[in-house]
N, C-alpha and C positions, 0 to 999 in steps of 0.2 A: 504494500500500500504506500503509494506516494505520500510527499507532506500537504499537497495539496487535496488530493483522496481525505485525509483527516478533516484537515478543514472544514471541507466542504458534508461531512459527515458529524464532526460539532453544531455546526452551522444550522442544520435541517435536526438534529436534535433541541437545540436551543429557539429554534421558530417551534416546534412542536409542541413545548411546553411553554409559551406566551401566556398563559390563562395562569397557568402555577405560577408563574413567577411575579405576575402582580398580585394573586392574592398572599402568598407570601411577604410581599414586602408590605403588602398593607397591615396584617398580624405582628410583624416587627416591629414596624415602624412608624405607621400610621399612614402610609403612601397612596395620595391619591392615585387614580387610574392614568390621569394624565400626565402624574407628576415620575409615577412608573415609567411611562411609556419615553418621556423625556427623556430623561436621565438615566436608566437601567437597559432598556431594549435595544432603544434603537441606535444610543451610541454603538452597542454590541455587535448589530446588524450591519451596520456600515462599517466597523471594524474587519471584519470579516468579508463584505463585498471589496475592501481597501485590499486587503491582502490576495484574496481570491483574482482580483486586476494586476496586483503588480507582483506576485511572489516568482513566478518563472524569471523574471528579468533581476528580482533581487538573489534569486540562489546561483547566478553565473558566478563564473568564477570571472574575475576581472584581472585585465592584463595589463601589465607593469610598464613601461617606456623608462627602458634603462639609460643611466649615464652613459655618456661618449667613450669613457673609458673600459664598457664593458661589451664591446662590438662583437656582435654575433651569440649573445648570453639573452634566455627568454628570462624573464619574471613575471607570478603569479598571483593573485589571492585568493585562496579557496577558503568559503563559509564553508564552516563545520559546527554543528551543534556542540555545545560546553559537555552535555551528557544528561548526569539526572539533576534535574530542578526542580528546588520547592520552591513554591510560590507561597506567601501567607499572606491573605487577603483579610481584609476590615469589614467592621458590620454596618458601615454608616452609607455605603453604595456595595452590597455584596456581591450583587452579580457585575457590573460595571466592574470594581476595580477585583475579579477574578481573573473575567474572560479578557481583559483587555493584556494584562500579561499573559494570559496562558495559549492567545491565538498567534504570540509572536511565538512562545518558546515552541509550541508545537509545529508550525510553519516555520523557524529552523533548524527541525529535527531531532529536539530534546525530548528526553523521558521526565516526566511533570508528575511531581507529587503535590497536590492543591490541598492547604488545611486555610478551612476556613474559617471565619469567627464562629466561636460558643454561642456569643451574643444574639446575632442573627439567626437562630436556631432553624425556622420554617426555611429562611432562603437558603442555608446552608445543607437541608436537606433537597432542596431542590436542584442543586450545582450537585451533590452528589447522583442524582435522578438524572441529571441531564447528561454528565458523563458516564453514568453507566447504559443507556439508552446508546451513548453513540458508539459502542462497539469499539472502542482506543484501547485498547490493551496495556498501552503504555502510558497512558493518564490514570492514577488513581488518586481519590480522594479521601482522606482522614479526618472523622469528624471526632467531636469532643473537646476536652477544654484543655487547663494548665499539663495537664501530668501527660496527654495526648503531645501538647508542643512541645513539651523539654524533650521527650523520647524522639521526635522527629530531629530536632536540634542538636543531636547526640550520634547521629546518624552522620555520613559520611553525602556532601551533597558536591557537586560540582558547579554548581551556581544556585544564591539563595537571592530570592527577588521579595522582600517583606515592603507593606503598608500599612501603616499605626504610627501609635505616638512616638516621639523623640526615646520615653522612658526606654519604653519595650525596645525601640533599635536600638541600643547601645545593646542591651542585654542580647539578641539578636547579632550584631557586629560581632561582641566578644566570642561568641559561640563559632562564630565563622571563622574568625581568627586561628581557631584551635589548628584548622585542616586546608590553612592558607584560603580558603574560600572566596570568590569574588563574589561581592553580594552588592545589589539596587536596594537602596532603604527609600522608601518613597514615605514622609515623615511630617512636618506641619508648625506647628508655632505659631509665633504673633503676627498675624498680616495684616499691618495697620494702613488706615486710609489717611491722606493728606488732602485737607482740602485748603488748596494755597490763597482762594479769594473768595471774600465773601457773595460777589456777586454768581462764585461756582453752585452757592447754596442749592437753591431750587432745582440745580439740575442735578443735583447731584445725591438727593436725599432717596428720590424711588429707586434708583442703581443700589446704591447702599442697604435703604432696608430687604429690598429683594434680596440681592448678594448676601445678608447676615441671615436672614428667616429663612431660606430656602430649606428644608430639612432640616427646619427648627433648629437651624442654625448648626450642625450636626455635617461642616463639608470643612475639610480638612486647607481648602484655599477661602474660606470665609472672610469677609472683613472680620477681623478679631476687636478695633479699636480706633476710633477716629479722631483726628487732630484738624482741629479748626479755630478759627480764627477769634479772637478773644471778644465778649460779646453776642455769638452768634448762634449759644449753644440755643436758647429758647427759640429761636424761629426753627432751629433741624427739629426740633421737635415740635412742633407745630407742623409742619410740613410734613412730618413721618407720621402725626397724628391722622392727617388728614388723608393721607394714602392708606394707611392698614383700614381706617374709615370707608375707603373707597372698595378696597381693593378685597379686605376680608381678612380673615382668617388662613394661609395659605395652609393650613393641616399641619401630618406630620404629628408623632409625639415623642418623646425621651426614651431612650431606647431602655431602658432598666430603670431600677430604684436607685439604685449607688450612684447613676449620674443624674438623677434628679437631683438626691441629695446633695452631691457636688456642687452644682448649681445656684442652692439654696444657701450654701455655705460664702459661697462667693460675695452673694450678695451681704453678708452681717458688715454692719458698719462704714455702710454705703448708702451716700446722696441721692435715693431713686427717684428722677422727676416725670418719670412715663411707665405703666405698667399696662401691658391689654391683657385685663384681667385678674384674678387672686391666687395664690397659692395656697390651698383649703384639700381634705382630703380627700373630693371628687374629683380635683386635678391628678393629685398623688396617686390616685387609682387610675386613670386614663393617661396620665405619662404627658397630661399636658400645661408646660411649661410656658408661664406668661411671657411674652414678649416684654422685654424690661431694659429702661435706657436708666444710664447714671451718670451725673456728671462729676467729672475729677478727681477721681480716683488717686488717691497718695501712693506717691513711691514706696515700693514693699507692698504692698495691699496684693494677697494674692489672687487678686483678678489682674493683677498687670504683670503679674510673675508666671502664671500660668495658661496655656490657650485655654480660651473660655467653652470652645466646640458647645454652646448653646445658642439660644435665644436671648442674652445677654450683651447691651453693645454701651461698653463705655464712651462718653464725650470727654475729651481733653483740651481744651482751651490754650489758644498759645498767645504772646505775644512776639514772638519771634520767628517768623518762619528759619529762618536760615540756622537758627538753632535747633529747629526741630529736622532737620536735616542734618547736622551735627551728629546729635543724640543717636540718630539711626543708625547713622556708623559704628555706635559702641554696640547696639546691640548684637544678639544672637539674629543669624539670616533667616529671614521669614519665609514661606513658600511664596507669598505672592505680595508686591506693593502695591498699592493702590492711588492714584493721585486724579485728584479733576481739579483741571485750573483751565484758564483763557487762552486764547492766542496769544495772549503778551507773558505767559508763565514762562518764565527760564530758569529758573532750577533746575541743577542737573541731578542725574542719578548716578553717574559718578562715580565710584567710590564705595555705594552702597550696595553689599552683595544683597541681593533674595533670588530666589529658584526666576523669577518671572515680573513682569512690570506691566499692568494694566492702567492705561488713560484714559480719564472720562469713564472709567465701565470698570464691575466687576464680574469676576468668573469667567470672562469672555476669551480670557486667553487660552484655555485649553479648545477651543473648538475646532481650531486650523491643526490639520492631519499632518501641515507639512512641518510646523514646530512641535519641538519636545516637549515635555514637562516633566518637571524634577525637582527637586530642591537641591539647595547649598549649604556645607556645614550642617547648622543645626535643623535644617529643614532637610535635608536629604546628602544621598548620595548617587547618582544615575540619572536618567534620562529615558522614557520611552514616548509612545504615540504614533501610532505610521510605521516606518523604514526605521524610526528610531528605538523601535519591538523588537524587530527580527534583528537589528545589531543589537541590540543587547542581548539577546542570547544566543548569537555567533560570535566562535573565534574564526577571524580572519587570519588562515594560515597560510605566512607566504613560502610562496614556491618558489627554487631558483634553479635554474638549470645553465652548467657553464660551458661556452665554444672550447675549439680547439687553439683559439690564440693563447702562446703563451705569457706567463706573469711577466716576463723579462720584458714583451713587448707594452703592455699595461701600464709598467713601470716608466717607462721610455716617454710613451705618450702622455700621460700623469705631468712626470716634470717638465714637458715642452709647456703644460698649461699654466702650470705654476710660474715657469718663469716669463713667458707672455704676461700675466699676472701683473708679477713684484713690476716690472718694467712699465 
């Protein structure tokens, strides 16, 4: 069976089961049908028609154009699958961020072991469903919790591809380390928004509350925290009022009790000037988590120490832009920046590492197949999406094959260049 045969046999298992896999994520996670269909399916489905167009052209082996000095020597690079790979996928998009690495590793030839979240329990039994449906022999999937992942972790892997928090990849890294392991930490933090002028306001508040609510705020490139202009906090709120007013309740709810509570914690001894709705134990029981703004949060406060991954969006007030550009730079790399300003906005980014740099918009930068996405430092390590799937889980082995010229003459030629060269 080809690698393309696979694919294409994933592919028609994962449209088969369309029905399971929204009501799963509805039981999870509270997922409407649309919000399903957005974000879980059909990025999947085009993932798949992406690779299914371009995979023949990306598994050639590509030919070298050697130096002058190597006349009559061919060079090679042949993709070659790493071998076996775990992938460990998150419960916050389960099927999305499964299949999106497992359609590269599989399309370039790797044997895939998939453990997916505890947490997501319904969808993680339906990725097991979908894979055993499609007949892969060489994909298996391992469900269950902690003592399930250390045993997988312990195990001898040739490429590890993990999504979750910073915490978990270190502990993740180190385990990799053991057996030299090249590993993708795909990982998250603070992805703070910068809104350089006050007249960015209004355009910039439905981007923002969309981008922080979307899966009750529960997406790993979320706005985490916004910085705006001194003065301006009470109109974003009025204007954010006025949209959730308009716009609704977008669903969704807390994927467990322990990150509710998280949640809840966050907020002790905090300025809340916006809340849609109360936290009472009809909430507690449906996992749904008010939408809640705060402003100015003190340094140390652990909601500015830690990603919020809720429906929680701090406002920070500045008087300085250029110091809150400053400031960025100390921190830890976020997965994604965020900025809306004017035509006359010139702050650079500069200097500022994050995985990704969104203008005017958020979340919008993963949608183009033809750019990566990844993190930096504390937001990650790798790169996939597109052509950037199947190199990540190809080694490109180069081939070299040598003429009959000998070194003496190599040599000869070599120094006629050099000293053309110095002269």
């Amino acid at each position: 069976m080809t690698n393309m045969d696979k694919i294409e046999k994933l592919k028609k298992s994962f449209e088969k089961n369309k029905s399971l896999i929204t009501d799963a994520l509805y039981k999870d996670l509270g997922k409407s049908f649309d919000e399903s269909r957005l974000t879980e399916y059909y990025p999947v489905i085009s993932e798949f028609d992406n690779f299914i167009k371009h995979l023949d052209k990306w598994s050639e082996p590509e030919k070298i154009k050697n130096f002058f000095y190597l006349l009559g020597c061919k060079t090679m690079m042949q993709p070659e699958p790493y071998g076996k790979v775990l992938i460990m996928s998150p419960w916050n998009y389960p099927f999305n961020l499964t299949f999106l690495p497992l359609i590269g590793a599989v399309a370039a030839g790797n044997e895939v072991v998939i453990k997916p979240s505890e947490h997501s329990i319904n969808s993680s039994e339906i990725i097991k469903k979908i894979i055993d449906e499609s007949g892969l022999e060489d994909v298996k999937v391992v469900l269950g919790g902690v003592e399930e992942t250390k045993n997988l972790l312990n195990k001898k892997f040739d490429y590890i591809f993990f999504t979750g928090s910073p915490k978990i990849g270190k502990e993740v890294y180190l385990k990799a380390a053991e057996n030299l392991t090249p590993v993708t930490l795909e990982l998250g933090g603070k992805s703070p928004v910068i809104i350089e002028d006050k007249h960015c306001l209004e355009e910039s508040v439905e981007k923002i509350i969309w981008g922080k609510f979307f899966n009750r705020g529960q997406t790993c490139i979320a706005p985490d925290y916004v910085c705006l202009p001194m003065g301006t906090a009470h109109d974003f709120v009025e204007l954010a009022r006025s949209y959730i007013r308009t716009n609704g309740d977008v669903g969704g709810k807390i994927i467990n009790e322990d990150h509710f509570k998280r949640l809840e914690k966050l907020l002790e001894n905090q300025n809340i000037i916006y809340q849609n709705g109360k936290i009472n134990s009809e909430a507690r029981e449906k996992g749904i988590f008010p939408f809640t703004i705060v402003l100015n949060p003190k340094e140390g406060d652990p909601i500015l120490e830690e990603e919020i991954f809720g429906p929680i969006l701090p406002l920070i007030e500045y008087e300085s832009l250029e110091k809150v550009y400053w400031d960025l730079r100390s921190k830890p790399s976020p997965l994604a920046l965020y900025i809306f300003r004017n035509e006359k906005g010139n702050m650079t980014t500069n200097g500022i590492k994050a995985g990704g740099v969104c203008i005017n918009g958020t979340m919008l930068q993963i949608l183009d197949k033809k750019i990566p996405f990844g993190g930096v430092g504390n937001s990650g390590i790798g790169r996939y999406h597109g052509k950037y799937t199947f190199d990540t889980f190809t080694h490109y082995k180069p081939i070299f094959e040598g003429s009959g010229i000998k070194i003496s003459t190599i040599h000869k030629i070599t120094n006629l260049v050099l000293n053309k060269i110095k002269k």
